[in-house]
C-alpha positions in Angstrom: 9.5 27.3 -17.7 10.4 25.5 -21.1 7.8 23.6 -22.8 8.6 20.3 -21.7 8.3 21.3 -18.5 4.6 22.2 -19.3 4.0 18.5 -20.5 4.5 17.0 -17.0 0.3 16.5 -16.8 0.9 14.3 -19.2 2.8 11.7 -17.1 -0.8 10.6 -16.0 -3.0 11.3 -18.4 -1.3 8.8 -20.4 -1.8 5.8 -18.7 -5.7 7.2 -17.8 -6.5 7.7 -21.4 -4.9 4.2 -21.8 -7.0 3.4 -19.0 -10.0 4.7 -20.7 -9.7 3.5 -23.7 -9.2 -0.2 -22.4 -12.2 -0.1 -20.6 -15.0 1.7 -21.9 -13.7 0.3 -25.9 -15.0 -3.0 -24.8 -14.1 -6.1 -26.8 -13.3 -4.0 -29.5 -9.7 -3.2 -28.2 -9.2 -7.2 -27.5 -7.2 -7.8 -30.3 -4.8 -4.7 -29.3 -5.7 -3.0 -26.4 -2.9 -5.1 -24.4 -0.1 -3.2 -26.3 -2.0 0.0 -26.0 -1.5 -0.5 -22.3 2.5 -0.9 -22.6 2.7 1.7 -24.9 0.9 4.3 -22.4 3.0 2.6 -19.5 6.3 3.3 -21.7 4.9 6.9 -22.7 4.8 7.8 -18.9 8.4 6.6 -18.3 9.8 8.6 -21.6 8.0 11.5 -19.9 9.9 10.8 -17.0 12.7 10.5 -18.4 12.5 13.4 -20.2 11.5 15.6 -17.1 14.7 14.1 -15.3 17.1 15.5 -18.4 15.2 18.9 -17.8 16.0 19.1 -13.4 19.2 17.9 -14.5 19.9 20.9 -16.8 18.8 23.4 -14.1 20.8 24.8 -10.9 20.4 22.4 -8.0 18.2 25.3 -6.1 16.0 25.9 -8.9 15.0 21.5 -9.6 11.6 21.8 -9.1 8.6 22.0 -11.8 5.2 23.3 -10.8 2.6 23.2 -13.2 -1.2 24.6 -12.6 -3.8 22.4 -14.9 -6.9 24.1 -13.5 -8.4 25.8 -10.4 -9.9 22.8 -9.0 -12.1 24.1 -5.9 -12.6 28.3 -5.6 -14.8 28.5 -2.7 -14.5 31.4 -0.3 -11.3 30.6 1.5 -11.0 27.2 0.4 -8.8 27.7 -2.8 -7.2 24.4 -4.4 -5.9 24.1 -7.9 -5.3 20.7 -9.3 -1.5 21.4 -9.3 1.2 18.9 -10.3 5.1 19.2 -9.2 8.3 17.4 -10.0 11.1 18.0 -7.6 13.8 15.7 -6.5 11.8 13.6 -4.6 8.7 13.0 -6.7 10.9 12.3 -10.4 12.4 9.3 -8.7 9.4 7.8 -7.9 7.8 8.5 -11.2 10.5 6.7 -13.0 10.4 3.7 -10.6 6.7 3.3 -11.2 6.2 3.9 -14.8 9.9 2.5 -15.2 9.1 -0.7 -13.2 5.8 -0.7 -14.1 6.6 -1.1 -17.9 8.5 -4.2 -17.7 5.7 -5.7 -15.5 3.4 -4.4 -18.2 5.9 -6.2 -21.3 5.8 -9.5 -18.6 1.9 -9.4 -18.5 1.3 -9.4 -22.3 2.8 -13.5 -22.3 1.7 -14.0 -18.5 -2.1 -12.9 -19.0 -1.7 -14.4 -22.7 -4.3 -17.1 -22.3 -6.9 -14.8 -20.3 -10.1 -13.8 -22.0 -10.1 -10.6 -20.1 -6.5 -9.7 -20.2 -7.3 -6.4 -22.1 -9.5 -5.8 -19.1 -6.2 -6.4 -16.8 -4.3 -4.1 -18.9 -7.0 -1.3 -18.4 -7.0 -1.8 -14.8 -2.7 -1.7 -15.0 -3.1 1.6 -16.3 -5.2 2.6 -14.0 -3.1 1.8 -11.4 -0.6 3.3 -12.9 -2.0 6.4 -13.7 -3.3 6.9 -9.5 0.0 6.0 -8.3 1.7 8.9 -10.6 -0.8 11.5 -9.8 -0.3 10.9 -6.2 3.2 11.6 -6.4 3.0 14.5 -8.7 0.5 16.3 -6.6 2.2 19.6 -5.3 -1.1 19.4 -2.5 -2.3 17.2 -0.2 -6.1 17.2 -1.4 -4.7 16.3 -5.1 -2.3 13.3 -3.7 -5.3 12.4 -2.1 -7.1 12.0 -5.1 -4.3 9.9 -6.2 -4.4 7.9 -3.2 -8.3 6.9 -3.4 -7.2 6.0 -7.0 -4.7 3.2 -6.0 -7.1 1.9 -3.4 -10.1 1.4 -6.0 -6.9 -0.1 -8.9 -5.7 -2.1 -6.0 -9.6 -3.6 -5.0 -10.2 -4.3 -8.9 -6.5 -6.0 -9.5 -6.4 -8.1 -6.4 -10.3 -9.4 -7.3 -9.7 -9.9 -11.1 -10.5 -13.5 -10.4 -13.7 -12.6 -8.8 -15.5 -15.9 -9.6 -13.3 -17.3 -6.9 -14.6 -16.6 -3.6 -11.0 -16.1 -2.6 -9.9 -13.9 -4.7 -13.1 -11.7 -4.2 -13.1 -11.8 0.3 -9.1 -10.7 -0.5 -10.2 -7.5 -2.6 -12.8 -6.5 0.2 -10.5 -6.8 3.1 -7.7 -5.0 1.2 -10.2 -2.5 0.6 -11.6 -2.2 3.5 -8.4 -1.7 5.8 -7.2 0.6 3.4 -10.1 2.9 4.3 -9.2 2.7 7.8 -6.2 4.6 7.0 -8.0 6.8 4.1 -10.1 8.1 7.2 -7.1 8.7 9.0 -5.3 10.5 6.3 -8.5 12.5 5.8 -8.6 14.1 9.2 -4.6 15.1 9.1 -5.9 16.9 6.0 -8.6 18.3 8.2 -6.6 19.6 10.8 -3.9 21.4 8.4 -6.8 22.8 6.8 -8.0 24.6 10.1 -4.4 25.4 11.3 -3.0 26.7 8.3 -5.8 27.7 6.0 -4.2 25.7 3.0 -3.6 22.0 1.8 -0.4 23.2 -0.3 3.0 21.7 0.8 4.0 24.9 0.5 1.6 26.4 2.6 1.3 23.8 5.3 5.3 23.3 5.4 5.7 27.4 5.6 3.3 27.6 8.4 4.6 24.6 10.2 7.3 26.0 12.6 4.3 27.9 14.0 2.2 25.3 15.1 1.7 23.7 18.4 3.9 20.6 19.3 0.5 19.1 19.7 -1.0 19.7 16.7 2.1 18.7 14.7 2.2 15.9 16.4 -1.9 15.1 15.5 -1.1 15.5 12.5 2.2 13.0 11.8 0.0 10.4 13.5 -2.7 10.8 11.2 -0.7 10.7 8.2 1.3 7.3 9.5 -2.4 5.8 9.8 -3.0 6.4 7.0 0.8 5.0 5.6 -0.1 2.0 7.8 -2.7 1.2 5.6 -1.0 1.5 2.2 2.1 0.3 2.7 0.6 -2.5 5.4 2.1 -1.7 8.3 1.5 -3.2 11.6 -1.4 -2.6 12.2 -3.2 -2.7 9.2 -0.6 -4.5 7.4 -3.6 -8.0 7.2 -4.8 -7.1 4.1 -1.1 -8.0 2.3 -1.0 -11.8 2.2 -4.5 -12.2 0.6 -3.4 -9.9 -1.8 -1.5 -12.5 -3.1 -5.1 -13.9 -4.6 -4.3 -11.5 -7.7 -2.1 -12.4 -11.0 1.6 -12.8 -10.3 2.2 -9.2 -11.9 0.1 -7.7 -9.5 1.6 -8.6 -6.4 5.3 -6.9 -8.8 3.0 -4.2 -9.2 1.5 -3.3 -5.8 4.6 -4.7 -3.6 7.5 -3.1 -5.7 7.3 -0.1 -7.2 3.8 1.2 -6.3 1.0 1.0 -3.4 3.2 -0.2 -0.7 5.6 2.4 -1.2 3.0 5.1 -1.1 3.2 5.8 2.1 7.0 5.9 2.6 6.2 8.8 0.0 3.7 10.2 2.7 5.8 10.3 5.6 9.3 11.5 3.8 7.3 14.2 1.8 5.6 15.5 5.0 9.6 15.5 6.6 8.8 19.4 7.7 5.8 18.0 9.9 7.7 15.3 11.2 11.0 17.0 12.0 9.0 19.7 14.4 6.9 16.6 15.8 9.1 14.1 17.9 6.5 12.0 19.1 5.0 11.3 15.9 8.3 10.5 14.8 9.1 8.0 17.4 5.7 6.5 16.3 6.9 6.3 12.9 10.0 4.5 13.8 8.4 1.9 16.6 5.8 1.1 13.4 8.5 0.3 11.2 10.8 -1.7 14.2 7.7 -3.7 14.8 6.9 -4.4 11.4 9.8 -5.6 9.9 10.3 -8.5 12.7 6.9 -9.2 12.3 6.7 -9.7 8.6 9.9 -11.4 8.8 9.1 -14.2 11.1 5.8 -14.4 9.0 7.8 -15.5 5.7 9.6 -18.1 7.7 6.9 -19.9 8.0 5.1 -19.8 4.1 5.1 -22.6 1.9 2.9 -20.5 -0.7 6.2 -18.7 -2.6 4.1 -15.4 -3.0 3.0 -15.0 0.6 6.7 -15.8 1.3 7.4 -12.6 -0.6 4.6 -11.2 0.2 5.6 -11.1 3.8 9.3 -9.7 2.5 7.6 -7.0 1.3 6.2 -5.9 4.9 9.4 -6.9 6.6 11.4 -4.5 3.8 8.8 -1.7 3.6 9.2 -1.8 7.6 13.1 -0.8 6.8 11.7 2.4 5.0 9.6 3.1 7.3 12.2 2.6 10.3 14.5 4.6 8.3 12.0 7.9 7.9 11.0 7.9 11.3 15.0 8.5 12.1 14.4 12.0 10.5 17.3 13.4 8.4 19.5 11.3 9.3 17.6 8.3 7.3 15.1 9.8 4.9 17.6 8.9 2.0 18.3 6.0 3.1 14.6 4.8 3.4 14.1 6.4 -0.4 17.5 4.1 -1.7 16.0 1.4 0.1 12.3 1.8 -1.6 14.4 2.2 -5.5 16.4 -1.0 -4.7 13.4 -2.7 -3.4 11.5 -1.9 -6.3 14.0 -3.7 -8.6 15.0 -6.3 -6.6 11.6 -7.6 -5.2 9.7 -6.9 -8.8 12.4 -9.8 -10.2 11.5 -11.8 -7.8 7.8 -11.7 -7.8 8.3 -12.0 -11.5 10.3 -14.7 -11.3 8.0 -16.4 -8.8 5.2 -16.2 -12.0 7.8 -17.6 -14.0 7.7 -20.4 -11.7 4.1 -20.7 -11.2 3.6 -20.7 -14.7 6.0 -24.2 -15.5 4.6 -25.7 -12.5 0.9 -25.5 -13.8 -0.1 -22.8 -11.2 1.1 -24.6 -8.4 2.5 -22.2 -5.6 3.4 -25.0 -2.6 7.2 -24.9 -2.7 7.4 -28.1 -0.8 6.1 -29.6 -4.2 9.1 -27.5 -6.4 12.6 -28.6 -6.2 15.6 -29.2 -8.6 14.1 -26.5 -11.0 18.0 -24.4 -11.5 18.2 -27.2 -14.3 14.8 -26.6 -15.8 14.2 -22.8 -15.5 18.4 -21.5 -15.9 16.9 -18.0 -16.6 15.2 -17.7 -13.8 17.1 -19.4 -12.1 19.7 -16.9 -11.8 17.5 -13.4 -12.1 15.8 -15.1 -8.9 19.1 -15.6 -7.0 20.7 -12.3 -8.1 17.8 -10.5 -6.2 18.0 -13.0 -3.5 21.1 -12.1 -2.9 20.0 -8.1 -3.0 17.6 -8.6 -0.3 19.4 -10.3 2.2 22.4 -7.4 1.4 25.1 -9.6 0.2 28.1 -7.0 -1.2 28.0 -5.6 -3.9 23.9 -5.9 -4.6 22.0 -3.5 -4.6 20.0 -4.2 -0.7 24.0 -4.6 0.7 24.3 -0.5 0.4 20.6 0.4 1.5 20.1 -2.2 4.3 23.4 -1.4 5.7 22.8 2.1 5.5 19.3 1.9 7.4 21.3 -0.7 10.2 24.0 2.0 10.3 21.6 4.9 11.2 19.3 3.0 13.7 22.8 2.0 15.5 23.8 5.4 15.1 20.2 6.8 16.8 22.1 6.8 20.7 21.9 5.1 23.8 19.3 2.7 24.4 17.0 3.9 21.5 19.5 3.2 19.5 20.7 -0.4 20.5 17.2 -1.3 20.5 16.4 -0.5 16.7 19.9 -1.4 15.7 19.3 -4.7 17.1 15.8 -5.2 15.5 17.3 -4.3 12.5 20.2 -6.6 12.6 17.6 -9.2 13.8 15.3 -8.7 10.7 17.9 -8.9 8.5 19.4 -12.5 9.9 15.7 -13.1 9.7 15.7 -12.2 6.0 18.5 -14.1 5.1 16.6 -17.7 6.4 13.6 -17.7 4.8 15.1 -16.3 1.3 17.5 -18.8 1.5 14.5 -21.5 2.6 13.1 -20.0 -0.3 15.8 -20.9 -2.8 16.6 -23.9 -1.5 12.7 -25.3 -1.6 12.2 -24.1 -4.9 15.4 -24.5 -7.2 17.8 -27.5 -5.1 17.4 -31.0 -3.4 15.1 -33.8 -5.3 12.6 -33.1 -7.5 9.1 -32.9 -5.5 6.9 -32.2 -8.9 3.4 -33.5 -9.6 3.5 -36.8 -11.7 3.8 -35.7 -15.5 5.1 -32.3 -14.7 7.6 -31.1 -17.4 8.5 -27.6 -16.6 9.8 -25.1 -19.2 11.7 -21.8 -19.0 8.9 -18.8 -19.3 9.1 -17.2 -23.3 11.4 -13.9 -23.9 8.5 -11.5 -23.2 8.5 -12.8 -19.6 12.2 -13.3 -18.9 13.2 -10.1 -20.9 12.1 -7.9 -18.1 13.3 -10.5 -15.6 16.8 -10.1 -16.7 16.5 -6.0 -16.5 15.7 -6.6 -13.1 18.4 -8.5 -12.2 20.7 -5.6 -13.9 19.1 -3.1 -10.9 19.4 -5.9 -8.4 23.3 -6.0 -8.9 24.2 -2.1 -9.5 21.2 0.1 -8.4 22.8 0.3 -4.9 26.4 1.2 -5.8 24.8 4.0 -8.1 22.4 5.5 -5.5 25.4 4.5 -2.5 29.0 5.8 -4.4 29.5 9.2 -3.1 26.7 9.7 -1.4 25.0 10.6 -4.6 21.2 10.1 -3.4 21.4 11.8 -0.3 23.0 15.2 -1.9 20.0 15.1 -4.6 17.2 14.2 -2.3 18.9 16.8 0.0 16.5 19.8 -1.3 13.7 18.5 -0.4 14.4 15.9 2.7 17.1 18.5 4.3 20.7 17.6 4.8 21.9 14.6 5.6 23.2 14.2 9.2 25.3 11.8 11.0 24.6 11.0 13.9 27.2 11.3 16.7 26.8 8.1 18.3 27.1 6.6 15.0 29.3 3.1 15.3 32.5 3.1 12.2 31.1 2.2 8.7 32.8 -1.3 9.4 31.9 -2.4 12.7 27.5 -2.1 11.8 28.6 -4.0 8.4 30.7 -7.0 9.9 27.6 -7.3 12.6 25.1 -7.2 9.3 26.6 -9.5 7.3 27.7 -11.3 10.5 23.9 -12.5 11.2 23.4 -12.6 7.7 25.8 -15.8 7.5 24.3 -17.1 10.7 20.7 -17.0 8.9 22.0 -18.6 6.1 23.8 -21.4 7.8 20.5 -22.1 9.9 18.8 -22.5 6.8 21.1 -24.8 4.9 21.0 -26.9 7.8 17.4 -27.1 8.2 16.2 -27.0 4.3 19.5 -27.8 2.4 20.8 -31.3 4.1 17.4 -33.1 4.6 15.0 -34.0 3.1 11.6 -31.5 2.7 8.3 -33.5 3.0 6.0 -32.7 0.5 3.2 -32.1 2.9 3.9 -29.3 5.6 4.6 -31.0 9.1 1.3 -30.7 11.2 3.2 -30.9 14.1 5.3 -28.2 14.5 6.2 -25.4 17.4 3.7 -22.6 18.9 5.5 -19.9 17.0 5.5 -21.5 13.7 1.9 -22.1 14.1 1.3 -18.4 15.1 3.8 -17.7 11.8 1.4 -19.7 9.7 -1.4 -17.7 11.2 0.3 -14.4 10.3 0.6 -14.0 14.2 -3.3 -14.1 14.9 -3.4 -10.7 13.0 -6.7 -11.5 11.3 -7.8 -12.7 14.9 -6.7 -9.5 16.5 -8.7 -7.9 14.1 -12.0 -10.0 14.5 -11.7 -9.9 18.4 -10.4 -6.4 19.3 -12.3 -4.4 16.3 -14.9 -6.9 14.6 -16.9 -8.7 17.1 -17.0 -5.5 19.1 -18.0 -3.4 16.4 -20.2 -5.8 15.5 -22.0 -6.0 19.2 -22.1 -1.6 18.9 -23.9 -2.1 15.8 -26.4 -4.7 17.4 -27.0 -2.4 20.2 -27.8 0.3 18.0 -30.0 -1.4 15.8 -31.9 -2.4 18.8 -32.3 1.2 19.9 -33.4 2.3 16.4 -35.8 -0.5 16.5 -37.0 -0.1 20.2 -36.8 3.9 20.4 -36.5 5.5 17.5 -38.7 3.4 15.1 -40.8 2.4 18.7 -41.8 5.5 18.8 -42.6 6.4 15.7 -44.6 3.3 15.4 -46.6 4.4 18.7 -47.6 7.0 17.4 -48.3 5.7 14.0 -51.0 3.3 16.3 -52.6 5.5 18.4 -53.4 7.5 15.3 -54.6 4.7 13.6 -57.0 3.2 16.2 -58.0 7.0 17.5 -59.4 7.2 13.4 -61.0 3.3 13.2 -63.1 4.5 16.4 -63.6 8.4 14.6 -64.4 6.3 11.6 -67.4 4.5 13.7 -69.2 8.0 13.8 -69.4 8.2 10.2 -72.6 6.5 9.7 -73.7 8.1 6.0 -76.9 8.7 7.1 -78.1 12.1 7.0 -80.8 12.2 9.8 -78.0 11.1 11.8 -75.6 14.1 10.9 -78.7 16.5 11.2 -79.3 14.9 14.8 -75.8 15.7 15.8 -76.0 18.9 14.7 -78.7 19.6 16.6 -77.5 17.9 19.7 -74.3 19.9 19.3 -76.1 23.5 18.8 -78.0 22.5 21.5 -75.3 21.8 24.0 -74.0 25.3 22.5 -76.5 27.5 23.6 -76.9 25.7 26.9 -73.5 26.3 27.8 -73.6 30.4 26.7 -77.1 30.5 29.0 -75.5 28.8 31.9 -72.0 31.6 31.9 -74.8 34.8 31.8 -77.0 33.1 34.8 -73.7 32.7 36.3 
């Protein structure tokens, strides 16, 4: 192992000394600490970088870096080391996150500009950063799920950086809160490998795999997708995602490009050797993502807030992933070229959605936008070249990814097949509406502005990274696509890729994709681009745009199905406690006391008294020995 290759701890300890440094300086740091945090960010990504030259340089079978930093937990048969590995799979997610993650660092240092706290943001940035890299460096489960509990606690202390609004503070508890749902559930898959294999390794738990029970393999991938529900808000713990939104603008980049939601498409493709021995895990995987990515799409049709617009986009597109990896080897690549173009293509456009924000005076309605292509020209155009990547217009970057994921759920056979095909098709006609509704709200038709509104294009720091965005928008997916090139690097550690024989021709599942994608389109210009848009949302409107609005009833699924009922259990056993438990406890605490007040009446402190009972009591004494001889 070369030297550099001995460096790779210090992808995160980077960004956690930046992290450290930011927050324990206190005000100190204020007058610098924001460029300490894009220096560590940029650090990481060099690292990265540099790792990537060294798997490059190295014989396809021998790409993979382990690196021991310390035995972590020796204890009889329970052996962990805090071990880190860069393979394939984990380097492109390291230079997506620190990669991405640096540009939304450059973009927060004009963004956060007038915040007294912002080098508090930037500690809690690095933070983030630094959780999201360990979990995807881990080379064991126990370590990624250190990583893991990391992101949850950045995530909780990003979304609620406003905490004085009440908002702001209720959307970092619920995000929280589900996430530990699927914490719990990730927990006890790492439970059960431990008893079945003896080891939290991949290599130990993916060795031993083939000899497990159907059963337990299939425990297992469930787990771990309750978990990925969770972190990457899938239905059904996908609630927490809109509230999110409460955060700064380069959060929401943050978490719903390059980082937390795409943690657990990480889970489920890096756990492929569970999932390929565990059908029925699998078909849970891929009903999770179907489901989802209808679900957040008809959501984002009906959001006049632009983030929860995207914010909804980024559950309908992580559902792709997630679709993708539950078709097994013949889709993990395509749900990993999906997540890289994703992460460029939807960081633009929650960047340029800040942009926005930021010349309309923090106003978010896009009924009150309009006619800005004339007053925002840079954003303007880095906004529509990733609209046009997500809704997988040829050549941008979601055109080769998208298709590919449409392709392989067509290709899945028979009826299984034509039903995920067909979601997939649907979601993306889906897609193509409300990002069109989008740019059509925000950028044409009259100008809908509060009275003295003068909006300004954002300054360079913001629109710089903006514009490198837009670069990955256009060409990421013709890198990752030409050739097949992902596929045959991921192929290591995913497996080979496989066709499937029922697959349709390349040109048939692309007419039919771009086909509804020019129906969604049309729809939308007809609804949004020839009339006018009130600037007050219509109160009267259909049953499923109310349910959209209401994210369809999932935060009243929640309260009826786990909440109130949860809520009655814990009644019920409070009222036990209180009646048996701590009843009887009290009982007893009473009969001892008024057994002593009537002892205590005996006491009279008179000594005659005692000398008289003593007497009395000898007495009764000797009585009783005469009366057993005479007996």
């Amino acid at each position: 192992m070369t030297n550099i290759a001995h460096l790779t701890w210090l992808l995160v300890a980077l960004p956690l000394a930046g992290a450290a440094i930011l927050l324990f300086g206190g005000r100190r740091t204020d007058a610098w600490g924001h460029w300490l945090g894009v220096l560590a960010a940029l650090g990481a990504f060099g690292g990265g970088a540099t790792l990537l030259s060294e798997l490059l340089g190295r014989d396809s079978e021998h790409r993979a870096i382990h690196q021991t930093v310390f035995t972590w937990i020796p204890v009889d048969q329970f052996q962990v080391d805090f071990g880190l590995q860069i393979d394939q799979l984990s380097i492109c997610f390291v230079l997506l996150i620190s990669g991405v993650g640096s540009l939304i660092h450059i973009y927060s240092v004009a963004y956060m500009a007038e915040d007294p706290d912002r080098r508090r943001f930037f500690g809690y940035l690095n933070l983030f950063l630094a959780s999201m890299l360990l979990l995807v460096v881990a080379d064991n489960y126990l370590v990624l799920y250190v990583g893991w509990e990391g992101v949850g606690l950045a995530s909780y202390l990003l979304i609620g950086f406003w905490y004085h609004k009440p908002s702001a503070a209720t959307a970092a508890k619920k995000a929280f809160v589900m996430n530990r749902v699927g914490d719990a559930g990730l927990a006890v898959g790492m439970f059960m490998m431990f008893s079945t294999f003896g080891t939290l390794s991949y290599a130990g738990v993916f060795a031993g795999a083939p000899a497990a029970s159907k059963g337990v393999l299939t425990g297992m991938g469930l787990l771990l997708l309750l978990g990925a529900c969770a972190k990457s808000a899938q239905v059904p713990l996908q609630a927490w995602l809109g509230d999110a939104m409460e955060g700064p603008t380069p959060v929401s980049a943050l978490i719903h490009a390059a980082t937390m939601v795409t943690a657990g498409v990480y889970l489920i493709v890096r756990s492929n050797p569970i999932y390929n021995l565990a059908p029925g895990a699998q078909l849970g995987v891929v009903i999770v993502g179907a489901v989802t990515l209808l679900f957040g799409a008809f959501i984002g049709c009906a959001k006049d807030d632009i983030k929860r617009a995207l914010a909804a986009s980024t559950m309908s597109q992580i559902g792709y992933m997630v679709l993708a990896a539950g078709l097994g080897p013949a889709g993990y690549a395509f749900a990993i070229m999906h997540l890289l173009t994703h992460g460029f293509f939807k960081a633009g456009l929650f960047l340029g959605s800040g942009s926005i924000i930021h010349a309309m005076h923090e106003e978010q309605d896009m009924r009150r936008y309009g006619g800005l292509r004339a007053a925002l020209p840079i954003t303007f155009i880095t906004f529509g070249l990733g609209y046009l990547a997500i809704i997988g217009v040829p050549p941008f970057a979601g055109f080769y990814s998208k298709d590919a994921i449409i392709e392989a759920a067509l290709g899945a056979g028979d009826l299984r097949g034509y039903t995920l095909g067909a979601a997939a098709l649907l979601g993306a006609g889906i897609t193509a509406f409300y990002m069109t509704r989008v740019m059509l709200m925000t950028f044409f038709g009259e100008k809908r502005w509060a009275p003295g509104s003068h909006p300004h294009e954002a300054p360079a720091l913001m629109t710089g990274p903006m514009i490198l965005l837009a670069f990955g928008s256009v060409f990421a997916g013709g890198l990752f696509a030409i050739g097949g090139t992902l596929p045959r690097w991921l192929e290591p550690v995913v497996g080979a890729h496989e066709e499937s024989t029922h697959a349709l021709p390349a040109w048939i599942s692309t007419t039919l994709a771009l086909g509804v994608v020019a129906v969604g389109i049309a729809v939308a210009y007809q609804k949004y681009g020839r009339a006018d848009i009130p600037r007050v949302a219509p109160v009267q409107v259909s049953a499923l745009t109310t349910a959209a609005r209401r994210d369809l009833y999932g935060d009243a699924f929640n309260e009826e199905v786990f909440m109130r009922p949860g809520a009655q259990l814990t009644d019920t056993l409070v009222e036990v406690d209180d009646a048996g438990v701590d009843g009887s406890v009290n009982a007893l605490a009473a009969l001892v006391s008024r057994t002593s007040n009537r002892l205590r009446g005996l006491q009279t402190g008179f000594a005659r008294s005692y000398a008289l009972s003593m007497l009395a009591g000898a007495t009764l004494l000797v009585a009783a020995i005469l009366a057993v001889q005479l007996w």
